[in-house]
Structure formats: C-alpha cells, structure tokens
N, C-alpha and C positions, 0 to 999 in steps of 0.2 A: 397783743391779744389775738388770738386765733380768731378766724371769721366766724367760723360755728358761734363763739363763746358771746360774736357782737349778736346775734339771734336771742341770746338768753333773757332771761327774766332780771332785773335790777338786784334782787334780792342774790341771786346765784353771782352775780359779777361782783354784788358788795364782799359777798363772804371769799372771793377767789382775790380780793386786792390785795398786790403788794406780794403774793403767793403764786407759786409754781403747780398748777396742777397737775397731780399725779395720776389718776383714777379716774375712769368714766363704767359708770353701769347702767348697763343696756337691758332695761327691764321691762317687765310688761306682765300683766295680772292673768292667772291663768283660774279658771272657772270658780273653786273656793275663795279665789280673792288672793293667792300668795304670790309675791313676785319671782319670776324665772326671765333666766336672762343670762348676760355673761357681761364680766369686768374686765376693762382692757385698759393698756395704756393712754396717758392721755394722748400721746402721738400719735399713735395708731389707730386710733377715734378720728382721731383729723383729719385724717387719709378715707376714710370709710363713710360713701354715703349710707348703706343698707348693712346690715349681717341675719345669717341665716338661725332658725332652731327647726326642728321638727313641728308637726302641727299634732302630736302627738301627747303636746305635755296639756291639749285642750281635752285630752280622754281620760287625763291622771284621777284616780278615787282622793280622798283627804288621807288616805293609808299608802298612798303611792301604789297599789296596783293600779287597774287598767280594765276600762270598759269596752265592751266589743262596739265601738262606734265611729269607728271609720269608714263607715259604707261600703257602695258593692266593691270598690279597687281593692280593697281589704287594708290589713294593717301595713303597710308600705312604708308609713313615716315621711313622707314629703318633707321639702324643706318648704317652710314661709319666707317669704321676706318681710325684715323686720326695719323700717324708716321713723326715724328718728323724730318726735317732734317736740321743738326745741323749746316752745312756749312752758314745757313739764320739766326742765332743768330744775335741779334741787342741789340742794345741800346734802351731805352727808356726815353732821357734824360730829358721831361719836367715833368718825372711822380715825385710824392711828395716824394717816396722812389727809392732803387734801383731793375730796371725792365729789364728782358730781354723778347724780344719779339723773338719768333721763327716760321716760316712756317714750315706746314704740307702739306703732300700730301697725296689725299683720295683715299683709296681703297674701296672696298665692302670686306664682310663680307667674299666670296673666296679668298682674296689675290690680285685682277685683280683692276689696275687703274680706279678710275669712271670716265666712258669718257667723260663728259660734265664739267668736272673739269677745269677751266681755266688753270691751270701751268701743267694737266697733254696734254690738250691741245696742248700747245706750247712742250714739250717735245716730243709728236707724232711727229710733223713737221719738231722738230730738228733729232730725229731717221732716218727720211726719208732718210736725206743729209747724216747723218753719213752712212747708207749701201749703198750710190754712193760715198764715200769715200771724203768726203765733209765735211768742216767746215763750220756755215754760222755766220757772225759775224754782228755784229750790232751797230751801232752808234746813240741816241734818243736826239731830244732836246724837250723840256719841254716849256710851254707857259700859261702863268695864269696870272690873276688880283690879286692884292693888291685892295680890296676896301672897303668903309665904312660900319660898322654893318648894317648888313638888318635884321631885325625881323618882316616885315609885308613883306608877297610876293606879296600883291595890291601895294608896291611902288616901282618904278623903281630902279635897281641897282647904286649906285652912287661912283663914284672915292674917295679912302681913303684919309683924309685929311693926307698932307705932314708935314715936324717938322719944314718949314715955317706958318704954318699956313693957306693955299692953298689947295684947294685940286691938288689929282696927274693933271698933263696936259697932255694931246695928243699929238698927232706929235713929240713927242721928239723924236723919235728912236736915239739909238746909245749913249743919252744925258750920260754924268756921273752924271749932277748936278741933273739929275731926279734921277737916281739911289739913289744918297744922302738925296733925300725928305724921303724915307723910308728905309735910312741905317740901324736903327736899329733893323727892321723884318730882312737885309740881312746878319746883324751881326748873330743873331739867327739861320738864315738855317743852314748859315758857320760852329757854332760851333754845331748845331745837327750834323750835316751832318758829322763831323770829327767824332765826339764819336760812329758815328754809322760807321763808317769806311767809306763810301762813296767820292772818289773822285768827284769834280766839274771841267770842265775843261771852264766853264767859266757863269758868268753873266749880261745880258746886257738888258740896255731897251730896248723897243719891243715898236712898234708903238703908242698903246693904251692910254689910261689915266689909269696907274698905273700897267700896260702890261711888265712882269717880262720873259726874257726865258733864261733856263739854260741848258747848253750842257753839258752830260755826256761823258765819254771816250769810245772808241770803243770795244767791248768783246762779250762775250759768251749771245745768246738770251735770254736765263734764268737767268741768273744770274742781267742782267739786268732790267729784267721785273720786277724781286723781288728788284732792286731797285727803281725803279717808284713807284710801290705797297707803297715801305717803304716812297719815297720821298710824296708821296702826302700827307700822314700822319703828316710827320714831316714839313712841308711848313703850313699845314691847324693853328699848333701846337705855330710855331714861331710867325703866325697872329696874332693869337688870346691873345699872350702875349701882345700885341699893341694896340690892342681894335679895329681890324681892320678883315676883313676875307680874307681867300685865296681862290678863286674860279676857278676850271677845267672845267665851263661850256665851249661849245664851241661859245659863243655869249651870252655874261652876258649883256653888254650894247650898247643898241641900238645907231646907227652909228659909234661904234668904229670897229676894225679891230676882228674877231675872235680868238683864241686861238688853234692852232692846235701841234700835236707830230709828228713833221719832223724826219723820219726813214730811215737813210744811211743801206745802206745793200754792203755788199762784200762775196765774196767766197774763200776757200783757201782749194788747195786738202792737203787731212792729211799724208798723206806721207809724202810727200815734203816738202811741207811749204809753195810751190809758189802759190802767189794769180791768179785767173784762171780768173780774168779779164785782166790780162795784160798778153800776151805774152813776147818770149825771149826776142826780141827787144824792149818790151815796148809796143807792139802792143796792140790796143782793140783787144779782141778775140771773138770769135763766143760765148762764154759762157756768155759775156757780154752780146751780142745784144740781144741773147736768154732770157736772164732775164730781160732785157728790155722787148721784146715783152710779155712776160709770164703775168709782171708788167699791158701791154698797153690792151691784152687781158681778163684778170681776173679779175683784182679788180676791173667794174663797179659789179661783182658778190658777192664783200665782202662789199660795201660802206656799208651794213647796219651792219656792225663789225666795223667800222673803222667812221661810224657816227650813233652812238648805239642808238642817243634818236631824238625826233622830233627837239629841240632847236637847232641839230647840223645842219642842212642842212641851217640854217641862216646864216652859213660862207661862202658856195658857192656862192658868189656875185661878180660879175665880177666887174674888176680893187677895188678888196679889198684885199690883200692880199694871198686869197686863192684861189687854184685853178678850174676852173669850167671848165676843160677838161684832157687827159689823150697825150697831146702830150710830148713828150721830146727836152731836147733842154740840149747844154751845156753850164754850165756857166748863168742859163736863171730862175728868180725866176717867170717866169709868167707863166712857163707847171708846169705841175702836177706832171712831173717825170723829175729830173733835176739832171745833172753831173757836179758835183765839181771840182773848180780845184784843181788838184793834181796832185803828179809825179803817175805815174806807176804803182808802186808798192803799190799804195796805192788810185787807182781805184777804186771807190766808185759809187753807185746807190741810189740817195734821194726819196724816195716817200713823196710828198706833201700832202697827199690827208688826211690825217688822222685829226682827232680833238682832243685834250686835255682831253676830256670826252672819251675816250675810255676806254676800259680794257686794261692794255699792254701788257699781256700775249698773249691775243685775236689776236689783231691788230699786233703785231710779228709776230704770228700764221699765219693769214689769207694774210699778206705785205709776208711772208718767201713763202708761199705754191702757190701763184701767181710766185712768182718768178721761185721755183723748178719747177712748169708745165710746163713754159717757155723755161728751162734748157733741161728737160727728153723731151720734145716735138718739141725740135729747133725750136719755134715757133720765126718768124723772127720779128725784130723790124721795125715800119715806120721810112720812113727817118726824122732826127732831123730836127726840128722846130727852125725858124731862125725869130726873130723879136716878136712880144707882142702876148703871147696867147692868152689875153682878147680878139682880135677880130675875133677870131674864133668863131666853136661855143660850146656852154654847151654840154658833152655829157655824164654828170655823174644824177643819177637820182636824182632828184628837193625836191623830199619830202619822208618821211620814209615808206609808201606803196608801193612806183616803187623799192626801195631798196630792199623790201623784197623781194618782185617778183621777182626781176635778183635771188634772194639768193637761192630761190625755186627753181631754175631752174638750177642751177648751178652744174650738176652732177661730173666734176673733182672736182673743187674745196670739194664738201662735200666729196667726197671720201679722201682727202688730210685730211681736218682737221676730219674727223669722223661721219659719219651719225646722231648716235644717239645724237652726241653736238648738229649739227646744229638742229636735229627734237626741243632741249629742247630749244636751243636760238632761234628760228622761234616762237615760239609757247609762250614764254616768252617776245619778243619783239611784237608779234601781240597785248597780252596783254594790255602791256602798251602803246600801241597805240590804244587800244580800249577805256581803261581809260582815254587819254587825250581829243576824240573827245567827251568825256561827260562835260567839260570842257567849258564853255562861256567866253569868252573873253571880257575885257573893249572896245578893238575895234567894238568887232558887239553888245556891248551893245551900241556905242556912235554912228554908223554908220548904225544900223538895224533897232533898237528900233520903230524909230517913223519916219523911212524915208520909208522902206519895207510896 
C-alpha cells in the first residue's frame, strides 16, 4: 500500500482491498458548490505532494461566464496551489474502475489560504469559536427531488416515474410506500454512501412528488460540509443509474413545496465538554438566547449565501413549507428559527432559512458567524413565537437584489466571514443576476407579447 493511501480514512482502504487503484481526483468546491479539479493516475498521485488550477474557477457564474473579480492585478489567472487533505479520501464507487476522490485546500503561491475558497471559508469561522474556546457542532438535513430526465429547459420539471408505473405523488409526507416507488435510487445512495464511509441517520419522504430528505449525524462543521459536497455527487450518480435525475434546485416544480438544508447548530466549551446551551440544571442559558438573537439579527444579511441564485427565493411562500420570517418558536416548523425537542444536553438551534442549492461550506459559514456575533455580542433573542408564523409578516428579502443589498451592508458579518470572499461572492452573484434579467421568459412572452 502506498503511504499516502496508510493517511486515509478506513472506509476508502476497505473499499481499495484486495484492488489496484487506478484513479485519484483532485477536487475541490468552487463558489456554487461544484467540484473542479483534475484526475490522474494513481501513480502519478504518489509522486505529487501539491497540483496547480487557476484561482479563476472562484470567479466562475453557475452559467460558466465570469465575474470581473480579480481585483486591481486584474484577470491574470494565477496559479493556486492545491494540498491534498487526506482525512476527505472517498470512494468513487459508480466510476467504471477503482477511484478515490480526495479534497484539496487552496493556497496562493506564499503559503496563505485563498480567502474566497469555500472550505477555507468555513474553516475561518470555525477558528473564530475555537479561540473563544468553543466547539460549534452541526447537524444538516438534505432535501431534493427524484425526477424525470429533463433535456429541454422550455419544459417544465416533471415527477420521476415510480416502479408502479406512476409517476412520484405529492402529499405523501412521511409515506413508506412512496419511499418504495423509487427504492431502487434509495438502494443505491445506501450502498454509495457506505463505500464512501458516510453514515445516514435516516430517510424519508418529504412533501413533494418525488421530495427525498436525509438527515446526517450531528459533528464537526467541516467535516460535514465535505460530506454534502461528496453527498450531492453520489445522489446526482445513483439517479442517474435509474434513468431518473436528482435535483438541489430550491423550487424544481412549480406548486410543489421547496427543497431546503435545515441546519441544527449547538456549542460545546472544549475544555469541559458541556454543551453551553444548557445549564447545570438543565437550564437554557444566556449563550443560547445569544445565538438565537445573533441568528434573528444577521441572517436577513447572509440570505443571499443561504439562497445563492434567483430560483431560490420561490421557496419563501407563506404556508408552504418554508419559512418567510425570522421569529422562533419551540417545537414550531412555521418560524424560521425552531427548537427541537430534546433533553438538555442535547440542546440544539434549527435554522430554517437555507435552500438545498446552497454551497454547504458557505451556509455553515455564514448560519455559524450569525450565531458567533450573537454569542461575542449578547445580542438578546425576541421572545418565542407561539402559534403559525405564516400570519405574521415576510421579513426576509423577496428577490435576490434586496439580498445583496443587506449583504453589502453588512459590515460584522463580512468581517466574520472575510472581506475579500464577500467582495468576490457579491461581485460573482451580481453577475449572475445580471445574466439572468437578459433572459425572456415564456410568461412575458404569453402575457406581454400582444397584451402591453
């Protein structure tokens, strides 16, 4: 066995036993959350501490153009260097030979993290917590469609047909026998998801026609985001053996329910051990309410991280699911910030707000750094929200220009996640919001045309 390969995780050595590997991919999450990277032999992996890409592909739109966001050197294309870290070894188990995939984290050409790096990102955020002697731990659930091949985008998204015959149906929530229409995509995640070591701590339908969400286990911010990263991968992969696709938009099909990544957050000082939302007795503590408020005060400043493209703000639609205000409540899925039950010691904070199209490094990032302001700033929580959010009113912004605007303005929050991220994600997301109003829609062609 190669020395690299003794660095790996158990799970990537179980799946290489008794096998020859062929393939190593050198990836790494660039701003939308898609992997770039390059695949090489597994020899030639061996031989190579670092490889190079441009830091170019952190300007890319979700359309593949290109934001003017390389500052004053201008667009020159630097190379990064890209160091391998060995703990994100994975499986690749639908590839034709055997493939490990592994994340890099990019530096510049001095040694110093690129700050607009998604995972270096979320690592700044977790440093924060760690020199207040703070753990922040994370719990994500997953939210996407199972639906039929779409190869024309002029046609509406439509529910995958089921192994009745059928396509998926709505309203099921909760159904097993819907779960069963497309057991055999769920057979598939199950066993990617082992070979890649990935615990599931559970599967269930979700409102939607064909509306899939899966709860991961509670752990370290990073370590989780690089599973989302790896899970969307391996979901897109199991689809598509089915003749089916797996989609993260946040609102694929019109009047069904949205798709969002519900993010429990807790704290725990590292010393000790004890979670600093519960006191001796079991009490909420002021660190709670603090992250609470932090939560109620900040993130209308992050919504355009946490609903990254125009298609996402079609979840915010009262009594749909998702939330279109920032009150808390416990026990209560209609605020935007909701407390689970649970004992004590395992005291937990949901933010609602986020969509399935996120980056998850991002949205850890920007969900963690609402919270810490809240923490370092005893910034106090309103009192809990008792009865249906929906009839309050909207107070999160409508469409992805008021998002940016809070985002512009936001001077803790940038200082939290990084100045120069936010200049290149403002300036990349204005982008691609400049591209989409060039865009004509079948609506104002059916409704302008010959009416205006």
């Amino acid at each position: 066995m190669a020395d690299w390969l003794k660095k790996c995780p158990e799970a990537a050595r179980a799946y290489l036993d008794g096998k020859r590997l062929d393939e190593v991919e050198c990836i790494i999450a660039d701003l939308p959350g898609i992997a770039r990277g390059k695949a090489m032999p597994a020899t030639k992996f061996a031989t190579q501490t670092r490889f190079f890409l441009p830091n170019s592909i952190f300007f890319q739109t979700i359309t593949g153009d290109w934001g003017e966001a390389a500052g004053a050197e201008g667009f020159t294309e630097p190379d990064m260097i890209l160091k391998p870290d060995f703990s994100t070894a994975s499986a690749a188990p639908w590839t034709a030979d055997w493939t490990l995939q592994v994340i890099h984290d990019a530096y510049d050409q001095k040694g110093k993290p690129i700050a607009f790096a998604p995972r270096n990102v979320l690592k700044r955020v977790v440093g924060l917590y760690e020199k207040k002697g703070w753990r922040p731990v994370v719990a994500p659930e997953m939210e996407f469609y199972l639906v039929a091949r779409n190869t024309d985008p002029l046609q509406p998204v439509e529910a995958m047909m089921g192994r009745t015959g059928r396509p998926a149906a709505a309203r099921q929530a909760y159904s097993m026998s819907a779960v069963d229409e497309y057991g055999p995509v769920i057979d598939d995640i199950y066993d990617f998801a082992e070979a890649q070591g990935f615990e599931i701590d559970g599967i269930t339908q979700e409102g939607g026609a064909g509306q899939v969400e899966i709860n991961l286990r509670h752990g370290d911010p990073v370590k989780l985001a690089d599973e989302i990263f790896y899970f969307k991968r391996l979901i897109r992969e199991a689809a598509l053996r089915h003749n089916c696709y797996a989609t993260f938009m946040a609102k694929p099909i019109e009047g069904e329910p949205g798709s969002a990544m519900h993010l429990h957050h807790s704290v725990v000082d590292v010393e000790t051990g004890a979670p600093l939302f519960a006191g001796p007795q079991g009490g909420e503590t002021d660190a709670f309410f603090h992250f609470i408020g932090g939560l109620q005060k900040h993130l209308p400043e992050v919504v355009a991280i946490m609903a990254p493209y125009v298609n996402s703000y079609r979840r915010y639609v009262r009594d749909h699911a998702a939330p279109i205000n920032l009150a808390w409540g416990r026990d209560n899925r209609t605020t935007g910030i909701r407390i689970p039950v649970s004992e004590p010691e395992s005291r937990r904070v949901e933010n609602r707000l986020a969509g399935m199209d996120c980056n998850p490094y991002l949205c850890f990032a920007a969900s963690l750094a609402c919270g810490y302001l809240g923490m370092v700033n005893e910034e106090r929580a309103g009192p809990s929200f008792k009865g249906d959010a929906y009839d309050e009113e909207n107070d999160l912004p409508k469409v992805m220009f008021e998002a940016l605007d809070l985002f512009r303005e936001a001077s803790a929050v940038r200082k939290i996640l990084g100045e120069r991220f936010c200049e290149v994600y403002e300036i990349v997301k204005q982008a691609e919001y400049d591209e989409f109003l060039q865009v004509i829609s079948p609506w104002e062609r059916e409704h302008l045309l010959l009416n205006v």
